[in-house]
C-alpha positions in Angstrom: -5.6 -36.0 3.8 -8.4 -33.8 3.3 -11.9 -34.8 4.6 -14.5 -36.2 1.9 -17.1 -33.6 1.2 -20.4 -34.5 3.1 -22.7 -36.3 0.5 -26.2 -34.4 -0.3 -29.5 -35.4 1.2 -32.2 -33.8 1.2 -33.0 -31.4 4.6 -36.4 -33.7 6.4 -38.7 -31.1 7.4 -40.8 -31.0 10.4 -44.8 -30.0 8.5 -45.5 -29.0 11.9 -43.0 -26.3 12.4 -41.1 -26.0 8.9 -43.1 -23.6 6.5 -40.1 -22.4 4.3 -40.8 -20.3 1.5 -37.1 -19.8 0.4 -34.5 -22.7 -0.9 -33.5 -24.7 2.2 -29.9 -26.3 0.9 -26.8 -24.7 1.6 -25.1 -22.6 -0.5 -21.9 -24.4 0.3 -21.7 -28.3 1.1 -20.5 -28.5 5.1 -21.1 -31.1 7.1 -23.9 -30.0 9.9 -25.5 -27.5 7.2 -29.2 -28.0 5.7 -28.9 -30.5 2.6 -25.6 -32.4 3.7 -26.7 -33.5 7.3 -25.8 -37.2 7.9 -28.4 -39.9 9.5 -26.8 -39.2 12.8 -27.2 -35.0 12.5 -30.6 -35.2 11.2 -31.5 -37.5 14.4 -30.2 -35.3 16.7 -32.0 -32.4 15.1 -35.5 -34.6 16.2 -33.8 -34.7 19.6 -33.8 -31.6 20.4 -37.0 -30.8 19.0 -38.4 -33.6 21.2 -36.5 -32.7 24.6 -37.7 -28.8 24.1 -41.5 -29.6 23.0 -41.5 -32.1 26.1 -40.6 -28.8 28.5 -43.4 -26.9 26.9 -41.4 -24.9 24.0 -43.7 -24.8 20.9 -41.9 -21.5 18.9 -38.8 -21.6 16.7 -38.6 -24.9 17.1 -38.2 -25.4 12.8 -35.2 -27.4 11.8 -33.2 -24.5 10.5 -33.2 -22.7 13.9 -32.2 -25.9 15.5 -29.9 -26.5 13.3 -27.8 -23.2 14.4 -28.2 -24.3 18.2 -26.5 -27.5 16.9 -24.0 -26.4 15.1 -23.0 -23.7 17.3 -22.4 -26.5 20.1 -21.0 -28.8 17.7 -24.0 -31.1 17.7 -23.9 -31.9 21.2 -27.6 -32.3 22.2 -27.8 -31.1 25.7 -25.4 -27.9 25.2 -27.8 -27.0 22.4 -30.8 -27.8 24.9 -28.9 -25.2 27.1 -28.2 -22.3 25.2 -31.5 -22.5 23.5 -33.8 -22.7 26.7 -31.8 -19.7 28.3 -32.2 -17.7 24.6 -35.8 -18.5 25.0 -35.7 -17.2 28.7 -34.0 -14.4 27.8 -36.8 -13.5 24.9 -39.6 -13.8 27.4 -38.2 -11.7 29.9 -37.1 -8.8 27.3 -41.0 -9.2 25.8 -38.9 -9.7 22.6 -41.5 -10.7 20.0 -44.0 -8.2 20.9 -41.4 -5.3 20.6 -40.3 -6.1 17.6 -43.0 -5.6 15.2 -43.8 -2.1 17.2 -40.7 -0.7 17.2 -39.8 2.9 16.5 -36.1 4.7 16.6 -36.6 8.0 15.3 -33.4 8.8 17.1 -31.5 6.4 14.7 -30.0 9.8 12.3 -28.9 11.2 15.0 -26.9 8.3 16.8 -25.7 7.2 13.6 -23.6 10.7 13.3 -21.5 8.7 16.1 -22.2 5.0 14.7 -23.5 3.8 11.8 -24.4 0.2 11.9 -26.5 -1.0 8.9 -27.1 -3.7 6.4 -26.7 -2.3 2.9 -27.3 -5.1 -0.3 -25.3 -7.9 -1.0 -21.9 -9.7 -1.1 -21.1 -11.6 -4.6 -22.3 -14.7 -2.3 -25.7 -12.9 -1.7 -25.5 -12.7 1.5 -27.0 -9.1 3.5 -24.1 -6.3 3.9 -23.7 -5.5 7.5 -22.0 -2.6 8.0 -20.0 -0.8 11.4 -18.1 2.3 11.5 -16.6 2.6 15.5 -14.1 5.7 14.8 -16.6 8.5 16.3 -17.9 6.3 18.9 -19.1 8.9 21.8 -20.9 7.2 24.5 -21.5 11.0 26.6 -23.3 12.5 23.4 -24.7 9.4 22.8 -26.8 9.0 25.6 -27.6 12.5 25.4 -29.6 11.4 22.6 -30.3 7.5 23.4 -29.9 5.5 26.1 -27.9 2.1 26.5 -31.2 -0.4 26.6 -32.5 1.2 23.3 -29.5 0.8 21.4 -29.4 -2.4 22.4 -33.4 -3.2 22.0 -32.5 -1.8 18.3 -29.5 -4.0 18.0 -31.6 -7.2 18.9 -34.3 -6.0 16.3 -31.7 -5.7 13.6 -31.1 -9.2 14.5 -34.5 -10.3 14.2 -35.0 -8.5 10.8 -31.6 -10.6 9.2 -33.5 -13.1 10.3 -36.7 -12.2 8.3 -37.0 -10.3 5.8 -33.2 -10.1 5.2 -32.1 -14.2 4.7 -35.3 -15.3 3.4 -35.0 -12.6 0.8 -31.4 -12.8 -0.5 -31.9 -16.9 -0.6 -34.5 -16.7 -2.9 -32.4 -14.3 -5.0 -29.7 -15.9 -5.0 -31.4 -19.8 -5.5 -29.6 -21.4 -2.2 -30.3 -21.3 1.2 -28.4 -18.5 3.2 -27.8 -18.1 6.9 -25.1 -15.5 7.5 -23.7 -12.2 6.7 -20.9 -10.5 5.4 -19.9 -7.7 7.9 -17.3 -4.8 7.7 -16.6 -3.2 10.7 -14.5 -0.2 10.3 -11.9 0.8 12.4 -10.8 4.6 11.3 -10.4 6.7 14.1 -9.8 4.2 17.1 -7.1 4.9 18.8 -6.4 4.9 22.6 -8.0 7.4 24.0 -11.4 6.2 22.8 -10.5 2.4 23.2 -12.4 2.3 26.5 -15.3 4.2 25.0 -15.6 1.5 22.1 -14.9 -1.9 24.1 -17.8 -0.8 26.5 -20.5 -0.6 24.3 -19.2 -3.8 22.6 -19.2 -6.0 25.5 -22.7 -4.6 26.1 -23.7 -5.6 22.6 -21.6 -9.0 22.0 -23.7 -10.6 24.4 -26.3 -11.1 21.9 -24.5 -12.5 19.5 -23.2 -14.6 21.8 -26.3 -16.4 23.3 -29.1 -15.8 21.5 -27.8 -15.5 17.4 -25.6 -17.7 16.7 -24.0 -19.1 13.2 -24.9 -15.6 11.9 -21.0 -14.9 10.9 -20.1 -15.2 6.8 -17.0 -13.3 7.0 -16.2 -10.7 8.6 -13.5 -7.9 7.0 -11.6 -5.7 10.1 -10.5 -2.3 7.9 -8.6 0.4 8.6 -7.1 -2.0 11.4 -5.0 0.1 14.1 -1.3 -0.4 14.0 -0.4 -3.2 16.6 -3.9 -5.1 16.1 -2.9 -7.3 13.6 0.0 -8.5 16.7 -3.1 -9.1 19.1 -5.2 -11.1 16.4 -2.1 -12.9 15.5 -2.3 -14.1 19.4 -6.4 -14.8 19.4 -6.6 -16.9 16.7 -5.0 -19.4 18.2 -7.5 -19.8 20.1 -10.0 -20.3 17.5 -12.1 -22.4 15.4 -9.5 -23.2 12.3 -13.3 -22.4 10.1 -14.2 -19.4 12.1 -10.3 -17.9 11.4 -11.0 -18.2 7.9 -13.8 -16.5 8.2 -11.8 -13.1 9.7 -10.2 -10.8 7.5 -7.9 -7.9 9.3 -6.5 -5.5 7.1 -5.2 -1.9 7.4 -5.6 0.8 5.0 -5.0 -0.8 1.9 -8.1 -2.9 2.3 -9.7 -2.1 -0.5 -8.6 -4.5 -3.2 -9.8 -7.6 -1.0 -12.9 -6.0 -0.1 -14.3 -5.8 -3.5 -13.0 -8.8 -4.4 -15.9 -9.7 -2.3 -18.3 -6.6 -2.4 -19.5 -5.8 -5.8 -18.2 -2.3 -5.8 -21.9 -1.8 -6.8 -23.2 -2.3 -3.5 -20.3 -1.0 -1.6 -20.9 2.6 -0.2 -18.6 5.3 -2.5 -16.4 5.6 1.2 -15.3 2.4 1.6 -14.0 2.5 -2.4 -17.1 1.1 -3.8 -19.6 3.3 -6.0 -22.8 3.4 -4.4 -24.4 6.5 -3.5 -27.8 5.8 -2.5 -30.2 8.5 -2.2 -30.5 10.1 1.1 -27.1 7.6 1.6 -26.5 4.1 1.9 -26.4 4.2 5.8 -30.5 5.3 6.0 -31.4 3.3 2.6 -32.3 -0.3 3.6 -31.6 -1.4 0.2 -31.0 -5.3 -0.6 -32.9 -8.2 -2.1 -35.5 -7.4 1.2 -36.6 -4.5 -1.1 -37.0 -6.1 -4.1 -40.7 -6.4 -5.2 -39.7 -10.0 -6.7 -38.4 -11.5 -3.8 -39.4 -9.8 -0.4 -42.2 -11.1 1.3 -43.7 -9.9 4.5 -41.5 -11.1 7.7 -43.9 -13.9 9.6 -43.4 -11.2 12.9 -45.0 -8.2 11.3 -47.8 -7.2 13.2 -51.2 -8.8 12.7 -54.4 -6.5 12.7 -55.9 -5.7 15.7 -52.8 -6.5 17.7 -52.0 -5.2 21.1 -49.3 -3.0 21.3 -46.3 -2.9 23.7 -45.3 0.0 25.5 -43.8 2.9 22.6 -40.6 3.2 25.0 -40.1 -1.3 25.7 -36.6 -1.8 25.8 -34.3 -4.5 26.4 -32.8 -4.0 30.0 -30.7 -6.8 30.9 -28.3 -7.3 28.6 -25.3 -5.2 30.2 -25.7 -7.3 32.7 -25.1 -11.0 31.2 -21.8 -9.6 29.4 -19.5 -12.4 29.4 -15.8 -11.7 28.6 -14.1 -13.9 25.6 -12.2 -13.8 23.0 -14.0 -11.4 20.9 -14.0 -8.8 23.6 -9.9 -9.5 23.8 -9.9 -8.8 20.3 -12.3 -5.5 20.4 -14.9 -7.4 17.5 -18.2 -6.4 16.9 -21.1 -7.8 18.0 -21.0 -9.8 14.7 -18.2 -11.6 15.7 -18.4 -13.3 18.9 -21.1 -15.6 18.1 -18.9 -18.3 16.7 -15.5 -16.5 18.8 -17.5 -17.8 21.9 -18.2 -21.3 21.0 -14.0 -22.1 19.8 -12.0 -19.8 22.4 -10.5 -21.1 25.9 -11.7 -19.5 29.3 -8.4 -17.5 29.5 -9.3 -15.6 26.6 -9.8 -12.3 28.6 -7.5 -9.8 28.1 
């Protein structure tokens, strides 16, 4: 017998640390998600903001934020505690918030001739675009151009921007609160000889997702899947989260009919069988509801007047090495993806 839905109530906000200026119920009613918390959820939610402002945290401690933690550790307190001190560590030690409103990739055309990652507009949910193409995935060139910790620091700022400008913007578009994307990762042009290449870098980059962003996975649609991947995901879901498999779409080359279905073709690049061809193309424009005079607002990191500046070349140096193996990695997912992966798979998961 199917659960009962969760009942509505209204999302208690914290006027010390909550200062929305975007809906704050969920588009969708799930239990643990802002407007359908129950007595016991919303208690634990005060919890964790009291254990964390009694070891001296003060920032990001609004409800929504706690509210991933939570859910990401499926409400147990202490785990949450746990992963949210060491994001904070990790933060600190990468000087995170000041290099964020100072950062600069004028490298970014040039990598993205071997991998494009980029948001680009909405799903018919509203929810930000996010966007991967592995196939020409050359690590030798790459780092002739780039190095490791700035495509990493750039990753983590990417991050940061879904964050805000991107969520805030799309839920006031779209009238309901939204917390996740809808990614595509494309998988054209991976085959075995640059498997190693590609399952490198994304160990590297997973490890963000992982720790320090979680519940950021809508769906995610696999395209162009390689033949025998579908056997290997058959295997790894298993392992998983019943909600996060729903959320997991992998499909070969006749992806396109279930990819508009959820992608206006609209705001799906002309490649990937939509019709957009933005100017300068869709992989350089930036465009969503972020860029919309009537609902962007400035991000609440942008850099305030007077400011001190990092150094121009900060980067994030230690994320290669906290990779941790899961799941996702077995699967060869994005850094999208092993966020919630993490959270639902077994130890053995490794392949």
């Amino acid at each position: 017998m199917a659960a009962a839905p969760p009942v509505p109530r209204p999302l208690e906000l914290d006027p010390k640390y909550d200062d929305y200026d975007f809906p704050t119920t969920a588009a969708v009613p799930l239990s643990g998600h802002a407007g359908y918390l129950t007595e016991a959820q919303q208690a634990q939610v005060a919890q964790l903001r009291l254990m964390l402002e009694s070891e001296g945290y003060t920032k990001r401690l609004d409800t929504l934020t706690l509210l991933r933690f939570l859910r990401a550790r499926k409400f147990d307190v202490n785990l949450s505690k746990q992963m949210f001190v060491e994001c904070e560590k990790w933060r600190q030690e990468t000087n995170l918030d000041e290099v964020v409103p100072n950062w600069d990739y004028p490298e970014k055309e040039e990598v993205f001739k071997y991998y494009p990652q980029y948001y680009h507009k909405t799903d018919k949910d509203g929810r930000p675009v996010y966007i991967e193409q592995l196939g020409n995935i050359d690590l030798t060139a790459m780092y002739k151009i780039t190095t490791a910790e700035r495509m990493l620091t750039n990753l983590a700022v990417e991050y940061e921007r879904v964050a805000d400008p991107r969520l805030p913007a799309c839920s006031r578009k779209s009238g309901v609160l939204l917390e996740t994307c809808c990614t595509v990762m494309d998988l054209k042009g991976v085959g075995i000889s640059k498997a190693p290449q590609v399952f490198n870098y994304v160990k590297q980059a997973s490890v963000l997702s992982q720790n320090y962003y979680p519940e950021r996975l809508g769906r995610l649609y696999l395209i162009n899947a390689p033949w025998g991947f579908s056997t290997v995901w058959g295997v790894v879901k298993g392992w998983l989260d019943p909600v996060t498999v729903q959320k997991i779409h992998v499909l070969g080359s006749g992806y396109q009919k279930e990819l508009l279905a959820q992608v206006p073709a609209e705001n799906l690049p002309k490649q990937f069988g939509g019709s957009c061809e933005c100017a300068g193309g869709c992989q350089f424009s930036d465009m969503g509801p972020w860029r919309e005079e009537q609902w962007a607002k400035p991000a609440k990191w942008e850099k305030k007047e007077g400011a001190a500046a990092p150094a121009a070349d900060a980067t994030i140096q230690n994320a290669p090495a906290d990779v941790k193996e899961g799941a996702a990695a077995a699967v060869g997912g994005s850094a999208a993806l092993p966020a919630e992966v993490k959270a639902d798979a077994p130890a053995p998961a490794a392949a």
